[in-house]
Backbone bond lengths (Angstrom), bond angles and torsions (degrees), N, CA, C in turn:
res aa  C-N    CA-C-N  psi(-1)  N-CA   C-N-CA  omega(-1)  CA-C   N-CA-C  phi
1 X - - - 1.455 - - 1.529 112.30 -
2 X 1.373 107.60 -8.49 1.755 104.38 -178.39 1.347 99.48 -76.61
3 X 1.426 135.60 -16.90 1.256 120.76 -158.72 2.142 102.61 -91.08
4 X 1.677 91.22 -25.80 1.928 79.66 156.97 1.204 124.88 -78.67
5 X 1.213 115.36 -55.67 1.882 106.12 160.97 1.191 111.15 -33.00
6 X 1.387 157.16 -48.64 1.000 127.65 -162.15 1.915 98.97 -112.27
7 X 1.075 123.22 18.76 1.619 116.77 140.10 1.425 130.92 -97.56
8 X 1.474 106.65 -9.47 1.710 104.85 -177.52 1.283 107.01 -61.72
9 X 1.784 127.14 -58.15 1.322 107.32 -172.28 1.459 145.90 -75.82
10 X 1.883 102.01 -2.57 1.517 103.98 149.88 1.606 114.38 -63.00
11 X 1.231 107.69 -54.20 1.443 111.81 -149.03 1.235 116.42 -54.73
12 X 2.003 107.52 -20.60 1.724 126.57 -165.09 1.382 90.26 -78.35
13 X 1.479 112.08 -48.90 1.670 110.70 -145.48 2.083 94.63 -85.49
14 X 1.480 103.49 3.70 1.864 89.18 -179.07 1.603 84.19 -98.10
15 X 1.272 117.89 -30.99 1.649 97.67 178.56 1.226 120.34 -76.10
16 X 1.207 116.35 -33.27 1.547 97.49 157.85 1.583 133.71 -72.36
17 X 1.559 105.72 -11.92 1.686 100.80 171.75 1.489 108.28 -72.82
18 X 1.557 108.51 -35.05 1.462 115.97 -178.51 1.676 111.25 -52.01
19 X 1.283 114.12 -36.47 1.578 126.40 -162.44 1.500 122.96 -79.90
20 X 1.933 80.72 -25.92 1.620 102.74 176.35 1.649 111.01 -78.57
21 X 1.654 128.93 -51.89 1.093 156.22 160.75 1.368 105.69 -20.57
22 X 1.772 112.83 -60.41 1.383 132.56 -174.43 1.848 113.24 -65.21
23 X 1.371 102.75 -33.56 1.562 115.89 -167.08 1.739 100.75 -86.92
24 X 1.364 109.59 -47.56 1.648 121.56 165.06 1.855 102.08 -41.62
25 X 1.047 118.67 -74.95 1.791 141.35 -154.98 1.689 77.76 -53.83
26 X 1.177 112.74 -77.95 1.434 108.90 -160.54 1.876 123.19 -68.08
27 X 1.229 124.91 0.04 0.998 112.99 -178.38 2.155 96.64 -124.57
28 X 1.452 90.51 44.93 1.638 99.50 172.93 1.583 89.16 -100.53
29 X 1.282 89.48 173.23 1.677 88.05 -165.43 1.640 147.16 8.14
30 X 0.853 130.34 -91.60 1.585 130.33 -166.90 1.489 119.43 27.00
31 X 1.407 131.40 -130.40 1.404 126.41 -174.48 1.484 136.01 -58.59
32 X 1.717 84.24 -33.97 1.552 88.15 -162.35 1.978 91.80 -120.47
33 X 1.764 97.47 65.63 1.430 98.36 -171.29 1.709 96.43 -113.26
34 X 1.498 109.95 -32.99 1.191 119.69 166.34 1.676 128.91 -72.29
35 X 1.217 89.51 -23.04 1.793 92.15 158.52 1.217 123.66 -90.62
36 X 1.330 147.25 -44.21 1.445 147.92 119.44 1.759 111.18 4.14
37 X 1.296 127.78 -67.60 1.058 152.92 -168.07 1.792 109.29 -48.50
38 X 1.522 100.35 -45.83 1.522 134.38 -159.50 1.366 102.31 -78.97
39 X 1.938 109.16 -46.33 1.016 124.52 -140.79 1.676 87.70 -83.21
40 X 1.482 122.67 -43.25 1.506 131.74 -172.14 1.398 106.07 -68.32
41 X 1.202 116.26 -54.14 1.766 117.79 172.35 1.450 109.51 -49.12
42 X 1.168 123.27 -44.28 1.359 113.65 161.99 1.737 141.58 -78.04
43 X 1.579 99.60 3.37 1.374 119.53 165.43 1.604 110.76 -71.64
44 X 1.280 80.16 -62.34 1.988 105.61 175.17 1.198 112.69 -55.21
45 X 1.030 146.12 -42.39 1.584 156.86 167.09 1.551 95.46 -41.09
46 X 1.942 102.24 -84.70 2.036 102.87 -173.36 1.392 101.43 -38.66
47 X 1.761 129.62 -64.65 1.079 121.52 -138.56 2.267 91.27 -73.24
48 X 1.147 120.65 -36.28 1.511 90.81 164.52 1.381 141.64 -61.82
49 X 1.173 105.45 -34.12 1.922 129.26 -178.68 1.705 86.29 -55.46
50 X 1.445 128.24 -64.76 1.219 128.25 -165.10 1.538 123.57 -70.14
51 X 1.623 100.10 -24.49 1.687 99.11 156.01 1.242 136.18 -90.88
52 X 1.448 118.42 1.81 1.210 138.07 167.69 1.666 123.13 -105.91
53 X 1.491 116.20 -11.09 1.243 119.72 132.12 1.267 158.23 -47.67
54 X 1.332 130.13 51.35 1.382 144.78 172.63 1.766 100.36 -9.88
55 X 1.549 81.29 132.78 1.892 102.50 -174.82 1.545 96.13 -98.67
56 X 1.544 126.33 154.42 1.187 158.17 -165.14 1.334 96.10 -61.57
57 X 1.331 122.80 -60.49 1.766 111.05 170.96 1.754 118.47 -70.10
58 X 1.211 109.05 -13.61 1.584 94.14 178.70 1.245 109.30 -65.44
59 X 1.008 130.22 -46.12 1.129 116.64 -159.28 1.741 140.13 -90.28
């Protein structure tokens, strides 16, 4: 019986990596891929506008 004790806690943690893998894969794109999408282009946008904005003492 030592040899199941010492396979349960691989075997739990690959089904749950598997479950994680599976939940990742499937919730890549679909509906809300273009809102996601929107939301980063517009991260990237402020964070350039604001590094290419000259501060009050630079100049």
């Amino acid at each position: 019986m030592e040899y199941v004790s010492a396979l349960v806690p691989p075997v739990v943690m690959a089904v749950f990596f598997i479950g994680l893998i599976v939940t990742i894969v499937k919730t890549q794109g679909g509906a809300n891929k273009a809102k996601e999408d929107a939301a980063v282009d517009a991260a990237i946008t402020r964070a350039e506008a604001a590094r290419q904005t000259p501060r009050a003492g630079d100049a």
